[in-house]
KEKOLRO-434678 format. One record per residue (C-alpha): residue number from 0; chain; z, x, y. Coordinates in steps of 0.02 Angstrom, whole numbers, plus 50000, padded with zeros to 5 digits. Layout:
N
{pt NUM,A,{Z,X,Y}};
...
REM end
This chain:
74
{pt 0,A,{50744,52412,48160}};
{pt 1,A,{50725,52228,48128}};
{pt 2,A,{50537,52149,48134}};
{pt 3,A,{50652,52023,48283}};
{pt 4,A,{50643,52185,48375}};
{pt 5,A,{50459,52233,48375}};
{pt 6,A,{50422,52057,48410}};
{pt 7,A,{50501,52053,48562}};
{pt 8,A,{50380,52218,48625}};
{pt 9,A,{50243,52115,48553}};
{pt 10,A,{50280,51965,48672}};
{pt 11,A,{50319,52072,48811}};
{pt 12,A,{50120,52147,48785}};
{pt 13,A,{50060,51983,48789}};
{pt 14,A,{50127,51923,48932}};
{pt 15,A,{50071,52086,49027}};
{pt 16,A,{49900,52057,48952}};
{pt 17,A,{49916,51866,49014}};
{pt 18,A,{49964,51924,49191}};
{pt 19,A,{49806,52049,49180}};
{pt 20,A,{49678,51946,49131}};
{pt 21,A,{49738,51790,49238}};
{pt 22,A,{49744,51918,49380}};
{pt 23,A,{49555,51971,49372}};
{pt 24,A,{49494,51782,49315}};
{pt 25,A,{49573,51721,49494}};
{pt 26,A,{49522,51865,49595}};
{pt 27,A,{49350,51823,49528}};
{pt 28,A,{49344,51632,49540}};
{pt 29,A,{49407,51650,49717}};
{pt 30,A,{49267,51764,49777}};
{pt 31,A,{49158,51619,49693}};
{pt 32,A,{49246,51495,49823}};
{pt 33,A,{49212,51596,49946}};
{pt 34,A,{49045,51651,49923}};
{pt 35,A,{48987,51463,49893}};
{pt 36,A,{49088,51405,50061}};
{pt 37,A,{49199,51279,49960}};
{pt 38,A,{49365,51187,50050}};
{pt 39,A,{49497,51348,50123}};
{pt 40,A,{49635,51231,50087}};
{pt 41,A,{49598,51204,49908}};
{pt 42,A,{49564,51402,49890}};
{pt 43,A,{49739,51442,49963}};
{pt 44,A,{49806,51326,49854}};
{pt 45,A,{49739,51402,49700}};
{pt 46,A,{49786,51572,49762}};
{pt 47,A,{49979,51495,49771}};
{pt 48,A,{49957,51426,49592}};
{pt 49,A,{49877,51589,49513}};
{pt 50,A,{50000,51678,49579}};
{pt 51,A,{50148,51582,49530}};
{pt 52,A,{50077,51620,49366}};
{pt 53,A,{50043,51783,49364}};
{pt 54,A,{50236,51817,49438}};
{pt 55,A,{50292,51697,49316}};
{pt 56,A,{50215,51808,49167}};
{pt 57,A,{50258,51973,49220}};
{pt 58,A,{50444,51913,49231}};
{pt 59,A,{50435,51854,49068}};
{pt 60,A,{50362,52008,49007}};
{pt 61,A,{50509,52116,49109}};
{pt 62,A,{50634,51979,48991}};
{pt 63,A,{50564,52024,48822}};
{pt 64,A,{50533,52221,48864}};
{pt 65,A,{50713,52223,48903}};
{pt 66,A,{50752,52127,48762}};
{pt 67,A,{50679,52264,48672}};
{pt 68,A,{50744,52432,48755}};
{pt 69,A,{50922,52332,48729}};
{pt 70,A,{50895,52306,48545}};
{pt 71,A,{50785,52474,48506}};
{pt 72,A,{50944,52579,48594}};
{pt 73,A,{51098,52500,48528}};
REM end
């Protein structure tokens, strides 16, 4: 096993850990919206972006993991 190969497992974590953590920070700043009766249209629209991102991440996490199993298994 190369180091190549580890480092794609590596990225892969990160990326889930990106998706997590972006995840709970927009859950949490859109409660905040809410609860302080800012513009709907601007809190849908940050919903949209967040999660754009957070889909974004976890396919780049499936890429790398698969990267991986591919690499680990042949």
């Amino acid at each position: 096993m190369k180091f190549h190969n580890f480092l794609d497992l590596i990225i892969s974590g990160a990326f889930a850990l990106l998706a997590f953590l972006f995840y709970l920070f927009s859950k949490d700043e859109v409660k905040t919206r809410r609860e302080k009766d800012m513009h709907e249209g601007l809190t849908r629209v940050e919903i949209f972006k967040s999660w754009a991102i957070i889909i974004f991440s976890i396919l780049f996490c499936l890429k790398y993991f698969f990267s991986f199993i591919t690499d680990f298994f042949s």
